[in-house]
N, CA, C and O of each residue as an XYZ file, in Angstrom:
844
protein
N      95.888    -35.505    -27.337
C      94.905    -34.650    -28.020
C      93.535    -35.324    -27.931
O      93.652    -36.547    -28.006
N      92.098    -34.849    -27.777
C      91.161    -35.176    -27.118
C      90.670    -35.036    -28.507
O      90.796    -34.044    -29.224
N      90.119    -36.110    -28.783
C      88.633    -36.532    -29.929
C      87.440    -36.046    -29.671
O      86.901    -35.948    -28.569
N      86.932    -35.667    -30.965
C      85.315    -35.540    -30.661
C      84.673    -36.922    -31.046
O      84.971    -37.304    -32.178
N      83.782    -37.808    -30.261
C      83.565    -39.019    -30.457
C      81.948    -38.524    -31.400
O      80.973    -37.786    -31.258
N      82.563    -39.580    -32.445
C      81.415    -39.526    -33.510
C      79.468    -39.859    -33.479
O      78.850    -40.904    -33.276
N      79.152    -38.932    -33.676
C      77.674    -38.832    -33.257
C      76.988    -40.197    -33.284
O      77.485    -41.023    -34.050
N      76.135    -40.489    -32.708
C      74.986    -41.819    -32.437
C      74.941    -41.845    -33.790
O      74.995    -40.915    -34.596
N      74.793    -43.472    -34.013
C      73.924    -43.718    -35.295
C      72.259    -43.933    -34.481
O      71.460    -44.269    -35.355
N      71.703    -43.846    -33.350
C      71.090    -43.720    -32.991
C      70.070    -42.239    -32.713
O      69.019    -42.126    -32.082
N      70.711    -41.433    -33.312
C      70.718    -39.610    -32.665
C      70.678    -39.269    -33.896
O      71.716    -39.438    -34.537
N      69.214    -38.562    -34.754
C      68.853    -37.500    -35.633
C      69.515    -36.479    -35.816
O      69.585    -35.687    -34.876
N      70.145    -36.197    -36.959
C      70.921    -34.686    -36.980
C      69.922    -33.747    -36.428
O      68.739    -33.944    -36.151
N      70.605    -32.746    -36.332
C      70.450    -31.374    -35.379
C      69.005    -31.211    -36.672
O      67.878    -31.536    -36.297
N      69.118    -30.940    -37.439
C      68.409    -30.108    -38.351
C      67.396    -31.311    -39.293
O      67.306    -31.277    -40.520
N      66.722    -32.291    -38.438
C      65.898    -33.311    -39.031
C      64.670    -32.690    -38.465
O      64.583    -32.064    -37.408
N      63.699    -32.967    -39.360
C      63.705    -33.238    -40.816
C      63.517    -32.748    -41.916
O      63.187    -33.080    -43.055
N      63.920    -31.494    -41.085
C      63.763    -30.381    -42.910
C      65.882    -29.915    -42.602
O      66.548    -29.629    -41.607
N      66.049    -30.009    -43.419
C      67.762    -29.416    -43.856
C      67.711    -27.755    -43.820
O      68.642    -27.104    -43.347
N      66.469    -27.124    -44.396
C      66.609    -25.721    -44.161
C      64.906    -25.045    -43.921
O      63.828    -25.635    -43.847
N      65.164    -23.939    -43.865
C      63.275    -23.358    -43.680
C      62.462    -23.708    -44.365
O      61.383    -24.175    -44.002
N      62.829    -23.548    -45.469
C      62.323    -24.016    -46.979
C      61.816    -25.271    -47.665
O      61.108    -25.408    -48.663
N      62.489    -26.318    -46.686
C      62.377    -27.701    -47.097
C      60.606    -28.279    -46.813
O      59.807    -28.172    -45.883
N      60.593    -28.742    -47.812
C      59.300    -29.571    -47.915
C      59.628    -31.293    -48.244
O      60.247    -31.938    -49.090
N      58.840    -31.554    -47.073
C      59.257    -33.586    -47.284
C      58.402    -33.659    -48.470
O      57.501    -32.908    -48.844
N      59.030    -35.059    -49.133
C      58.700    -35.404    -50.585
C      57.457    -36.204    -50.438
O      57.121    -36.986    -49.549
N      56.732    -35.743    -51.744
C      55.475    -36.552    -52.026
C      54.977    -37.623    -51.718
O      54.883    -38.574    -52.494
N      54.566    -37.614    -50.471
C      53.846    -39.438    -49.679
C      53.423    -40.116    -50.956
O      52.884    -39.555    -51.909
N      53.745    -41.434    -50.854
C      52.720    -41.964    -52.058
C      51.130    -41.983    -52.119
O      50.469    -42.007    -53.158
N      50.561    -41.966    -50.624
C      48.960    -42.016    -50.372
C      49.057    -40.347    -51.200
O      48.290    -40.379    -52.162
N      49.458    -39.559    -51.137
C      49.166    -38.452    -52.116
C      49.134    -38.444    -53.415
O      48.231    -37.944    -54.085
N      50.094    -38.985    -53.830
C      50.411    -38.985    -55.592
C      48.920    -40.546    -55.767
O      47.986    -40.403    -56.556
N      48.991    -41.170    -55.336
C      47.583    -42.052    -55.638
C      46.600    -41.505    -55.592
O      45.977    -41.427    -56.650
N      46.124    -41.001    -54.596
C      44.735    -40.450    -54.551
C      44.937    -39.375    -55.594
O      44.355    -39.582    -56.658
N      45.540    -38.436    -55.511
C      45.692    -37.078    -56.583
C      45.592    -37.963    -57.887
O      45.057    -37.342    -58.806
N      45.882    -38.959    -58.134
C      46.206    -39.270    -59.905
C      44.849    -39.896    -60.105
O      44.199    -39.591    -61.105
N      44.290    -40.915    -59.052
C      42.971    -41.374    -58.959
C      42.030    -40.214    -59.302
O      41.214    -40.378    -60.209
N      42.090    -39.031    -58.626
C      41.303    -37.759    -58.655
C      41.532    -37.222    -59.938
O      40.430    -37.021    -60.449
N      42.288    -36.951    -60.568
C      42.581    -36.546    -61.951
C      41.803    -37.722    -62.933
O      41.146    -37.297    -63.884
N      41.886    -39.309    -62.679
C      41.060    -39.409    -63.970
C      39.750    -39.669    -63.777
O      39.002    -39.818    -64.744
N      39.246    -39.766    -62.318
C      37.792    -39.673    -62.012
C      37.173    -38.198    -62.330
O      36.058    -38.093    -62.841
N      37.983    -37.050    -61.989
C      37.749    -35.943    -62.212
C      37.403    -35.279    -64.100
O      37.028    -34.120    -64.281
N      37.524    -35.812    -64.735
C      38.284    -35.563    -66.201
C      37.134    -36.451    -66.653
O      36.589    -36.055    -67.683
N      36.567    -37.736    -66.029
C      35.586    -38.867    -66.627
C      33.819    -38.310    -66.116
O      32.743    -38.708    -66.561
N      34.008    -37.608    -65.389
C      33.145    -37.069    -64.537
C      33.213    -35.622    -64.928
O      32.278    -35.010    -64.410
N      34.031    -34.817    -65.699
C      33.186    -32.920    -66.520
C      33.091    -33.779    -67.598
O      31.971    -33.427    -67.970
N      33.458    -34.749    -68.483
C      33.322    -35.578    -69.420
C      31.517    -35.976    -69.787
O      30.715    -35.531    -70.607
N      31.440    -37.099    -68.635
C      30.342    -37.449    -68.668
C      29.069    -36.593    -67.923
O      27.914    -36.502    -68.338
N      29.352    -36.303    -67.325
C      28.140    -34.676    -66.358
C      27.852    -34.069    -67.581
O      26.658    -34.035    -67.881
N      28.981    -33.382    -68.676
C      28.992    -32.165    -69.546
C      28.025    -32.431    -70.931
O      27.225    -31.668    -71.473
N      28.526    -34.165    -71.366
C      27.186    -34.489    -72.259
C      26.091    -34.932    -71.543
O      25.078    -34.929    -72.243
N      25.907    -35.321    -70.382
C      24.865    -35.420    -69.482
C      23.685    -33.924    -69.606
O      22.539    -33.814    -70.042
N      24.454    -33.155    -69.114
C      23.560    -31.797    -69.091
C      23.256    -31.432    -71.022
O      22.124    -30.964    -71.136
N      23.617    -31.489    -71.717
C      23.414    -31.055    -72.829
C      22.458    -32.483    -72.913
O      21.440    -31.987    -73.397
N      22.225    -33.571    -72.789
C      21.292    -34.368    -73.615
C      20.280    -34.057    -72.824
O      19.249    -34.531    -73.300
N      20.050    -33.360    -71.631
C      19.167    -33.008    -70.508
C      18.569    -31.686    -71.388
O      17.375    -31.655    -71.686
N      19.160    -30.993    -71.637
C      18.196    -30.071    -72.264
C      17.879    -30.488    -73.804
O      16.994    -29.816    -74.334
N      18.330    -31.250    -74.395
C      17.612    -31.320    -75.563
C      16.396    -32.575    -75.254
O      15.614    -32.817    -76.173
N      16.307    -33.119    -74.338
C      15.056    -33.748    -73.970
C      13.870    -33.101    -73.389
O      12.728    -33.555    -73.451
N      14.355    -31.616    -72.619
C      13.514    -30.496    -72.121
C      12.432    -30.373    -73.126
O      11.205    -30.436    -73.193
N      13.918    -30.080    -74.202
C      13.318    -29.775    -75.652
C      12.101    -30.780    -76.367
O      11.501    -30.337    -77.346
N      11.893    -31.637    -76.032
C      11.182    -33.109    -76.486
C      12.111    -34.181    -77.557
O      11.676    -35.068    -78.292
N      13.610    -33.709    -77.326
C      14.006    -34.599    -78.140
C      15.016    -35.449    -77.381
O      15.819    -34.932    -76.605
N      14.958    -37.027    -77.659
C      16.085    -38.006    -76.870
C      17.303    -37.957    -77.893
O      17.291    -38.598    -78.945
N      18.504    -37.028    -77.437
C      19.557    -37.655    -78.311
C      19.898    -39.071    -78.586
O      20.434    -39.402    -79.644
N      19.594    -39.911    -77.643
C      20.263    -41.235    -78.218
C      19.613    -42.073    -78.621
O      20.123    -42.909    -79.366
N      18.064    -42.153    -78.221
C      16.773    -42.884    -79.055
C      16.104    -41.890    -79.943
O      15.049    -42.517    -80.035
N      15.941    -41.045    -80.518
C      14.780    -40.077    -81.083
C      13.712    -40.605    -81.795
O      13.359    -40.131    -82.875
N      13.164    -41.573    -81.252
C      11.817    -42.096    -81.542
C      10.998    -42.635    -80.144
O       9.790    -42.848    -80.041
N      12.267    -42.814    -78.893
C      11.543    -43.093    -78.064
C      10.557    -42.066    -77.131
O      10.684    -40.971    -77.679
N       9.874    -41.953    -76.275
C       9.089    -41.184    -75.718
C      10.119    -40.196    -74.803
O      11.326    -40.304    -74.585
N       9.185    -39.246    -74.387
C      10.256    -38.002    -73.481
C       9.359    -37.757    -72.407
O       8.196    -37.407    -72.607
N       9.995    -37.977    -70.933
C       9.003    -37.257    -69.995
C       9.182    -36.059    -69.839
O      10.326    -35.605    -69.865
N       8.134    -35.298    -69.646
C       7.883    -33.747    -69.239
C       7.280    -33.839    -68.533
O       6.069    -34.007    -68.390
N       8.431    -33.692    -67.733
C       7.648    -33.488    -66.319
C       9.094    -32.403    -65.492
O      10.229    -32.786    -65.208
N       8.603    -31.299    -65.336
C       9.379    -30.276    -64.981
C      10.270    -30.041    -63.691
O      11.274    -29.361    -63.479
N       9.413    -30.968    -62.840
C      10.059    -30.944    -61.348
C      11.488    -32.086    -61.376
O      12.579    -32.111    -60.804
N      10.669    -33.088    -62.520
C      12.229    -34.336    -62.156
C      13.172    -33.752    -63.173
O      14.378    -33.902    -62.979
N      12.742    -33.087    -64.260
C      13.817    -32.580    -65.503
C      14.321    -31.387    -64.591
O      15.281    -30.854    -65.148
N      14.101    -30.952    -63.728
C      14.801    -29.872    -63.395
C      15.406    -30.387    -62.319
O      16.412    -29.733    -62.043
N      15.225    -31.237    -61.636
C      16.191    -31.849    -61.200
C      17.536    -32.509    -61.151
O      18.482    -32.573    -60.366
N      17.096    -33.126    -62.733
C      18.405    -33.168    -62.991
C      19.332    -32.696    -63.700
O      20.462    -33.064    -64.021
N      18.575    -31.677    -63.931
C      19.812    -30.483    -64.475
C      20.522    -30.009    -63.366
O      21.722    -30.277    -63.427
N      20.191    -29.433    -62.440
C      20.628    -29.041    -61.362
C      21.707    -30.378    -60.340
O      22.639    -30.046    -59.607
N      21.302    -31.669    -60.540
C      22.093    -32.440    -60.040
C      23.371    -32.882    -60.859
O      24.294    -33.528    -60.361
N      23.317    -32.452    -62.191
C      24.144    -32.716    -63.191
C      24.898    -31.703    -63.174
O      26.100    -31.935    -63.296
N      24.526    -30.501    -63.045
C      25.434    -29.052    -63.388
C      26.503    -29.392    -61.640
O      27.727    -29.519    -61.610
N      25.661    -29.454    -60.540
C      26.343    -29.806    -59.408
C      27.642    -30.970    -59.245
O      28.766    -30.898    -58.746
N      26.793    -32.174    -60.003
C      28.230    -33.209    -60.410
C      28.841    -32.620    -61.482
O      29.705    -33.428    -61.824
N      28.877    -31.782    -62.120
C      29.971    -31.137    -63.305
C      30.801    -30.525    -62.177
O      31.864    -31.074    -61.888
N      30.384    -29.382    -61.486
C      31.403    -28.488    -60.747
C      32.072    -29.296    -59.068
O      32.820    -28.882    -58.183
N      31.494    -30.288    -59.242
C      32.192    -31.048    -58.312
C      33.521    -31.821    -59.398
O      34.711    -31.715    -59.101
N      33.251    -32.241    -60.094
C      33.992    -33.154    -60.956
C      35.242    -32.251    -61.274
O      36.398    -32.645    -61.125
N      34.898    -31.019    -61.721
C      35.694    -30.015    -62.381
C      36.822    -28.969    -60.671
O      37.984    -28.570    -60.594
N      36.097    -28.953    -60.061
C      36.973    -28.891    -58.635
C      37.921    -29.808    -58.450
O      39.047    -29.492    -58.064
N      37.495    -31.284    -58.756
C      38.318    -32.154    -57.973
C      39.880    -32.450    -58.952
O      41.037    -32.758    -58.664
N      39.211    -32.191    -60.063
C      40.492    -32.448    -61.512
C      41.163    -31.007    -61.092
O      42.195    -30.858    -61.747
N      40.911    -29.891    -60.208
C      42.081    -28.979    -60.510
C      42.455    -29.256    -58.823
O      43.548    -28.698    -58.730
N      42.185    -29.722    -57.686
C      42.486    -30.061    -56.541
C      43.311    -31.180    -57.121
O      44.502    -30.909    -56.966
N      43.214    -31.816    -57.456
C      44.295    -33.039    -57.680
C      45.421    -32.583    -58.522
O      46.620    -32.713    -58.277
N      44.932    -32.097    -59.425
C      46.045    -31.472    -60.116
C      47.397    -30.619    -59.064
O      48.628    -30.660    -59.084
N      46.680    -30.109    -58.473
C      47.397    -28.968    -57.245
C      48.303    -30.237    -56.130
O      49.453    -30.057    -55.728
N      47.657    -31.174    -55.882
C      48.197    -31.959    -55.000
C      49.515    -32.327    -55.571
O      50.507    -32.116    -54.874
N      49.654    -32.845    -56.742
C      50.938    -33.166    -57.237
C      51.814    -32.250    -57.197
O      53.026    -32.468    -57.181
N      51.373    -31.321    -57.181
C      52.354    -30.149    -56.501
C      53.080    -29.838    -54.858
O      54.100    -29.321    -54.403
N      51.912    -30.472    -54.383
C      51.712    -30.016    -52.935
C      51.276    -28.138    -52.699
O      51.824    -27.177    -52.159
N      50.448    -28.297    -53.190
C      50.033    -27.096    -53.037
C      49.286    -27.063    -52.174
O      48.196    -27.589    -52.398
N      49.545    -26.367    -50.644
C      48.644    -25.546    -49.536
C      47.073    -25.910    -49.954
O      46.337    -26.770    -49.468
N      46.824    -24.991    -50.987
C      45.060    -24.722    -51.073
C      44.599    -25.935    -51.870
O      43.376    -26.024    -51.980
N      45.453    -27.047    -52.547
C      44.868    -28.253    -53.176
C      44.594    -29.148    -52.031
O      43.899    -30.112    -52.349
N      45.019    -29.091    -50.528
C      44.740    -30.079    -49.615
C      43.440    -29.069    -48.978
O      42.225    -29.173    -49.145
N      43.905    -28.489    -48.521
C      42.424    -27.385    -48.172
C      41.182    -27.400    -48.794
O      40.130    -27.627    -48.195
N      41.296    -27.118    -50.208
C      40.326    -27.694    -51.349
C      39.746    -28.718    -51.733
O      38.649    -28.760    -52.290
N      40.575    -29.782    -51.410
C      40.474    -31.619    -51.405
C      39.454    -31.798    -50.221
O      38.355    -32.330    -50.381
N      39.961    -31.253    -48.881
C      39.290    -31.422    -47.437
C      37.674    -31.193    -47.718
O      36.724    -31.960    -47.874
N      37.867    -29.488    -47.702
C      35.592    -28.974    -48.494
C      35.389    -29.775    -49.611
O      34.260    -30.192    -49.868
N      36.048    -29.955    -50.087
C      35.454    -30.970    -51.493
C      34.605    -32.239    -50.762
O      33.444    -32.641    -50.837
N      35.465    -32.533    -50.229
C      35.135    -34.102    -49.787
C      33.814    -33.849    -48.631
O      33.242    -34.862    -48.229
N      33.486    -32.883    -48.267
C      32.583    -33.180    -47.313
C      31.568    -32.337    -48.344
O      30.462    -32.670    -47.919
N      31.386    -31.615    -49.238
C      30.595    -31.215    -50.118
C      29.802    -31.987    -50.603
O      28.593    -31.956    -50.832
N      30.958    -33.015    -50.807
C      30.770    -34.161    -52.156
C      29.628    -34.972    -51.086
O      28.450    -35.044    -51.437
N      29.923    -35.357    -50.232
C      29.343    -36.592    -49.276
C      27.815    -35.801    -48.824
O      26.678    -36.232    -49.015
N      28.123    -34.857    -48.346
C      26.488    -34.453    -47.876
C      25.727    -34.026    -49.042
O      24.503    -34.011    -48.920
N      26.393    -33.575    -50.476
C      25.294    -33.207    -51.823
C      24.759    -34.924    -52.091
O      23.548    -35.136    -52.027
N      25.542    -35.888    -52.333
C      25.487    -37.101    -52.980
C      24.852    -37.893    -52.040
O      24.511    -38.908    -52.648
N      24.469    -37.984    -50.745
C      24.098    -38.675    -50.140
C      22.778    -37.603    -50.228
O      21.853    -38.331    -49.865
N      22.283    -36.473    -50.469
C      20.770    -36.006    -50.281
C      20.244    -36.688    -51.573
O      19.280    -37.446    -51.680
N      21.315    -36.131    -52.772
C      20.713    -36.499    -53.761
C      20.403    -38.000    -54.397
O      19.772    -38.406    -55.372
N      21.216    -38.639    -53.283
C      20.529    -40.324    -53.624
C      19.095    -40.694    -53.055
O      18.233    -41.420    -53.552
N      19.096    -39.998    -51.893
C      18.103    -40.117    -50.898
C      16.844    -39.720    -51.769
O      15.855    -40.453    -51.786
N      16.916    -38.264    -52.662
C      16.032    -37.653    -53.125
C      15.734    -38.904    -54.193
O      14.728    -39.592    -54.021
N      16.619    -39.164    -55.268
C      16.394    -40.314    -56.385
C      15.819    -41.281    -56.109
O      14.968    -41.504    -56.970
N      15.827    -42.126    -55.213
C      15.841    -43.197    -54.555
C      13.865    -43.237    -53.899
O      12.944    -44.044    -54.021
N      14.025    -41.959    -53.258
C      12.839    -41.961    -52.805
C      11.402    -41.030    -53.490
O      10.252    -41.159    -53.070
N      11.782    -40.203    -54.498
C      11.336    -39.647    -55.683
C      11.577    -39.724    -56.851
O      10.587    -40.084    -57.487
N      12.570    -39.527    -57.528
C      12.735    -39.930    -59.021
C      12.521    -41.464    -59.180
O      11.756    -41.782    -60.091
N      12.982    -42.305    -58.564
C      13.153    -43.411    -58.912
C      11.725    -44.388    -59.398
O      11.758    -45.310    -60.214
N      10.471    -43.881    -58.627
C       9.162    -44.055    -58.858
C       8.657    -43.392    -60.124
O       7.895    -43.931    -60.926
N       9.099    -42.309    -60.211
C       8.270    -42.055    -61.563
C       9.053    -41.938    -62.325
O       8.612    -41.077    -63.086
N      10.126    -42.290    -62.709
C      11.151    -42.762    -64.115
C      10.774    -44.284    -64.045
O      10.524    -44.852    -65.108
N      10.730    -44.823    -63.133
C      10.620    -46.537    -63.334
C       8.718    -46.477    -64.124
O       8.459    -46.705    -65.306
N       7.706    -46.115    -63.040
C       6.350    -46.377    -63.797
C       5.860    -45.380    -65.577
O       4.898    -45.532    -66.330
N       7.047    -44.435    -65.636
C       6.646    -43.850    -66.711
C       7.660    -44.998    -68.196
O       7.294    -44.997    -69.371
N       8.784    -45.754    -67.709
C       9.334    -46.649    -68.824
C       8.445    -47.802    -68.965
O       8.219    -48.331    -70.053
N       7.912    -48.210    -67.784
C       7.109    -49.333    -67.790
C       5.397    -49.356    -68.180
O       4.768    -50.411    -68.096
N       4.834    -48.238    -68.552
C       3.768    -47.541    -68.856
C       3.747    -47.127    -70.788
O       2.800    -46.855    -71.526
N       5.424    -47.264    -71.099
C       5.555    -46.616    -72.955
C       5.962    -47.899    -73.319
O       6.287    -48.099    -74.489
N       6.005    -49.073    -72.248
C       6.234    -50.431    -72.937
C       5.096    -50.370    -73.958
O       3.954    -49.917    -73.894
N       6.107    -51.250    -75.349
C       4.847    -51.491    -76.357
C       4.271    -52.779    -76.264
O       3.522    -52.933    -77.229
N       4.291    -53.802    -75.506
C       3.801    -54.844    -75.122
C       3.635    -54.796    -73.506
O       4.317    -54.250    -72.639
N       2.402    -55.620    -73.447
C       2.170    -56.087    -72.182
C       3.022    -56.224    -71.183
O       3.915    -56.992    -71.539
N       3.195    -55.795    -69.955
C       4.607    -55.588    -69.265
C       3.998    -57.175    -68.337
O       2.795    -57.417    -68.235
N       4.837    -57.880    -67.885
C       4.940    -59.066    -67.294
C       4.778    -58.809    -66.010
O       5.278    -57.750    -65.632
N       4.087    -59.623    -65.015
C       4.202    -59.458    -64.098
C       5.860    -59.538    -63.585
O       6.842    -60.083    -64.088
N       5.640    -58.616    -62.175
C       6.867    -58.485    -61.447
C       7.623    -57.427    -62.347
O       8.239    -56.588    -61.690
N       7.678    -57.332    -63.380
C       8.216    -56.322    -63.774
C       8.630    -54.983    -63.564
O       9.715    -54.617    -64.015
N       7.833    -54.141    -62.880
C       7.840    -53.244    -61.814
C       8.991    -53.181    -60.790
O       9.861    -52.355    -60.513
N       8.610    -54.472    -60.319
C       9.619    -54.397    -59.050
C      11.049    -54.724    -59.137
O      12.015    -54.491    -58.410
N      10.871    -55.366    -60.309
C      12.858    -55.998    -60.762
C      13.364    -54.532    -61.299
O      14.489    -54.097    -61.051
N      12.151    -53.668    -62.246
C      13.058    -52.517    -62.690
C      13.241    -51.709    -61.567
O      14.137    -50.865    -61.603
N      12.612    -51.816    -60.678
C      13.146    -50.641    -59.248
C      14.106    -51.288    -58.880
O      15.176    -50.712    -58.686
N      13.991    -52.478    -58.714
C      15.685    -52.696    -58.071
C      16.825    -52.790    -58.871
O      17.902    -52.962    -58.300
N      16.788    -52.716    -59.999
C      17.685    -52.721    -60.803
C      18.294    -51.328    -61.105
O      19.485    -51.286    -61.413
N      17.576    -50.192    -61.040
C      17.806    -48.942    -60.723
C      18.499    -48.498    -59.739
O      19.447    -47.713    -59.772
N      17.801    -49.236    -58.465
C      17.803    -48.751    -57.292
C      19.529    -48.925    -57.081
O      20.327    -48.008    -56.883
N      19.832    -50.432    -57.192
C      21.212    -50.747    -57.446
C      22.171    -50.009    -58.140
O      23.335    -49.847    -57.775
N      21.713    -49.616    -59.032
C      22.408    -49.016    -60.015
C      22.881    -47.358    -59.239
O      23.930    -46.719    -59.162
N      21.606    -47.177    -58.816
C      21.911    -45.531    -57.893
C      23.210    -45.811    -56.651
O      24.296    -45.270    -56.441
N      22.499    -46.868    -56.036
C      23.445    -46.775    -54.879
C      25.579    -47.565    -55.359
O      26.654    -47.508    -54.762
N      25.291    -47.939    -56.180
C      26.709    -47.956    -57.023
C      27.387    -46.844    -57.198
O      28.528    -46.730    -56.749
N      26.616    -45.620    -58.054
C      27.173    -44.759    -58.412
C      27.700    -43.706    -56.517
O      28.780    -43.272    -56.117
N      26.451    -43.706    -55.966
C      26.697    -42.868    -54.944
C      28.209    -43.642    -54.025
O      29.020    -42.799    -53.642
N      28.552    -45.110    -53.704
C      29.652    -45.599    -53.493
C      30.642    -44.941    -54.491
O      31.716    -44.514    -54.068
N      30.433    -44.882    -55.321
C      31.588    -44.545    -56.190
C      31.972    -43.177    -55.788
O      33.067    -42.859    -55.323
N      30.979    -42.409    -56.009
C      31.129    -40.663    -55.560
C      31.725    -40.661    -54.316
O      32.622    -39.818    -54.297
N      31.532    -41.633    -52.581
C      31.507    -41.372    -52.222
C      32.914    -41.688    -51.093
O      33.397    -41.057    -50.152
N      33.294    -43.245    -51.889
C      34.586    -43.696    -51.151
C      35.934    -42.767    -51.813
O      37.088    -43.093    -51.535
N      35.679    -41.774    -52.569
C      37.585    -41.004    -52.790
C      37.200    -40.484    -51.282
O      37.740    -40.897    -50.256
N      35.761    -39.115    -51.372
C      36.075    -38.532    -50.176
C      36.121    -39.205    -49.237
O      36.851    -38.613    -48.442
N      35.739    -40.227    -48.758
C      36.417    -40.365    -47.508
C      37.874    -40.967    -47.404
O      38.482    -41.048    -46.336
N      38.316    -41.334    -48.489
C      39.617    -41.625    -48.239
C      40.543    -40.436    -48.444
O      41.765    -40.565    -48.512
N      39.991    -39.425    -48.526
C      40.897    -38.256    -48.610
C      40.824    -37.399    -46.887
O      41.722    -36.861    -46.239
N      39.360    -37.591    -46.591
C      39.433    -37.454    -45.200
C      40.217    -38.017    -44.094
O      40.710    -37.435    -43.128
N      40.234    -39.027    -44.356
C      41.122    -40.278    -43.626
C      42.449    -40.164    -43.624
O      43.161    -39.972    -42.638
N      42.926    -40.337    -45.245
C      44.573    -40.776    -45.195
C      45.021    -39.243    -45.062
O      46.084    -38.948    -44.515
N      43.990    -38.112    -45.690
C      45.144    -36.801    -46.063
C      45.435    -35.810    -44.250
O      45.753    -34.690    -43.848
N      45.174    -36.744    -43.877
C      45.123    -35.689    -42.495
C      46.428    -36.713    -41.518
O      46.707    -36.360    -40.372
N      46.906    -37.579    -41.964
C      48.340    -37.694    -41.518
C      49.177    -36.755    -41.431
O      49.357    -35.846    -42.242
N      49.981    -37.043    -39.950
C      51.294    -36.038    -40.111
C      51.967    -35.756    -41.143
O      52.238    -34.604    -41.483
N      52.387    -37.030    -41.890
C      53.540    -36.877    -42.799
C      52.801    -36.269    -44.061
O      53.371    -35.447    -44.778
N      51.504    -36.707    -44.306
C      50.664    -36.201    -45.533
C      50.737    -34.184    -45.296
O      51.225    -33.425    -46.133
N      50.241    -33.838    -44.233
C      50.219    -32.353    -43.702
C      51.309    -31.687    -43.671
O      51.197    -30.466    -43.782
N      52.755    -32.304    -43.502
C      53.868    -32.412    -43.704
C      54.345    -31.694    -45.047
O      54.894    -30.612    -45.254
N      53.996    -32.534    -45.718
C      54.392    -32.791    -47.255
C      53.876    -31.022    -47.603
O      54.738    -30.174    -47.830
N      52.033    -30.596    -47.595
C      51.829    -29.894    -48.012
C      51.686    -28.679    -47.044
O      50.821    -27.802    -47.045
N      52.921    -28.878    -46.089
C      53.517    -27.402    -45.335
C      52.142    -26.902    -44.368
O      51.855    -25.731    -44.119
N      51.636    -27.730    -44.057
C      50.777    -27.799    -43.171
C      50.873    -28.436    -42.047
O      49.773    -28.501    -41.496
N      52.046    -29.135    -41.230
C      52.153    -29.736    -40.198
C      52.000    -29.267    -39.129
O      52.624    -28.215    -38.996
N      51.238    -29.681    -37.969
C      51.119    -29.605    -36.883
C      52.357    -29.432    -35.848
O      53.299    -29.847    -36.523
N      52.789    -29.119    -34.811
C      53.862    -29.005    -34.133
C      54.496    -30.274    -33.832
O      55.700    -30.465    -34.007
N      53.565    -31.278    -33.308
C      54.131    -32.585    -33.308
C      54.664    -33.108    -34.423
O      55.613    -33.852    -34.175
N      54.339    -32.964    -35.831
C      54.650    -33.910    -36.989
C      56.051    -33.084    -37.513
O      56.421    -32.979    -38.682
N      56.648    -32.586    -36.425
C      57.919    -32.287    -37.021
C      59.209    -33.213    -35.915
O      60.412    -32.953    -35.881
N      58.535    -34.231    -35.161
C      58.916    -34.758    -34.626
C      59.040    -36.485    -35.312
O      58.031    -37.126    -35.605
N      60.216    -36.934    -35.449
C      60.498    -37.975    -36.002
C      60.002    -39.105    -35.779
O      60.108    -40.158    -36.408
N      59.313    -38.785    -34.622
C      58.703    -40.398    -33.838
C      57.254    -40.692    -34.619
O      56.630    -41.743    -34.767
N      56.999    -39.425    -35.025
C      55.400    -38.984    -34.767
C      55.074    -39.157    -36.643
O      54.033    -39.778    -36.857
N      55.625    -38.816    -37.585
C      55.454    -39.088    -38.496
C      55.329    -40.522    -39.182
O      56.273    -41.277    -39.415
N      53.832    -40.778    -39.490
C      53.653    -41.744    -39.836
C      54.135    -42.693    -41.292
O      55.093    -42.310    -41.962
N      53.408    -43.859    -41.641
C      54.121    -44.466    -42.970
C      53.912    -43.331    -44.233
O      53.870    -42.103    -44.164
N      53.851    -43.815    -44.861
C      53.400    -43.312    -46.619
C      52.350    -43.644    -46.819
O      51.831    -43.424    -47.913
């Protein structure tokens, strides 16, 4: 009587690597990190944007919520600026907390959503540093250094621009390394995989990369 000799331990079942139509490979970890990273940057960011814009208009108003004795600039072009750059980091912030949210799911339109996010995020945040940097940053620095109530020291000027200046280009790193690491890692096979987006090759076992 003739044997069927037992399959390769070398040789992928017939039906790798999904078991049926339906099957979705499990949550890469570069997903569940970045998504959970995105959830509490997202959440710290409508947080801080949301009292951001409200202390922005009550300074419109002439009043500083957090000093109310110190001076207020009115000056309409930079106050409206940053309302508009604040309302923009709110609805970026508030996108990215429900894109991440979606990722833990693997939801289709949370990687789709993650993708425009991230290049949104990079070309708004990189104008608007450019703009700060090379306009606001001059006349917020000479108008604090102008309501000094003592004699301002020499050099003074120039340490508070760079101390600003630093301070800007921090925040814009911060804004700006998720998206690209979402550009980067989320466009793996196995990542595209996961959220039923794979390419023809990444259903090939060779071709799917780490976690």
């Amino acid at each position: 009587m003739s044997q069927i000799p037992p399959p390769s331990p070398f040789q992928p079942p017939s039906n790798f690597p999904y078991p049926d139509a339906n099957y979705l490979p499990p949550r890469p970890g570069v997903v569940s990190g970045l998504a959970i990273t995105g959830i509490i940057l997202g959440s710290l960011g409508v947080l801080c944007n949301g009292i951001g814009l409200v202390s922005l208009a009550m300074m419109a108003m002439g009043k500083n919520p957090f000093m109310p004795n110190a001076p207020v600039m009115h000056d309409p072009m930079v106050n409206g600026f940053g309302v508009v750059n604040g309302g923009v980091a709110l609805l970026l912030s508030g996108s990215l907390l429900a894109f991440s949210i979606g990722a833990l799911s693997l939801k289709p339109w949370a990687h789709g959503g993650a993708m425009r996010w991230s290049v949104l995020t990079l070309i708004w945040q990189t104008l608007a540093f450019i703009v700060q940097v090379v306009w606001i940053l001059p006349i917020t620095s000479d108008f604090v250094l102008k309501n000094q109530p003592q004699n301002v020291p020499p050099g003074m000027a120039s340490s508070l621009h760079a101390i600003q200046a630093f301070e800007l280009s921090f925040v814009w790193l911060l804004w700006c390394t998720l998206p690209v690491l979402f550009l980067i890692l989320w466009r793996r096979p196995r990542v595209l995989a996961a959220f039923g987006k794979a390419p023809p090759e990444a259903t090939d076992p060779m071709t799917l990369g780490p976690r």
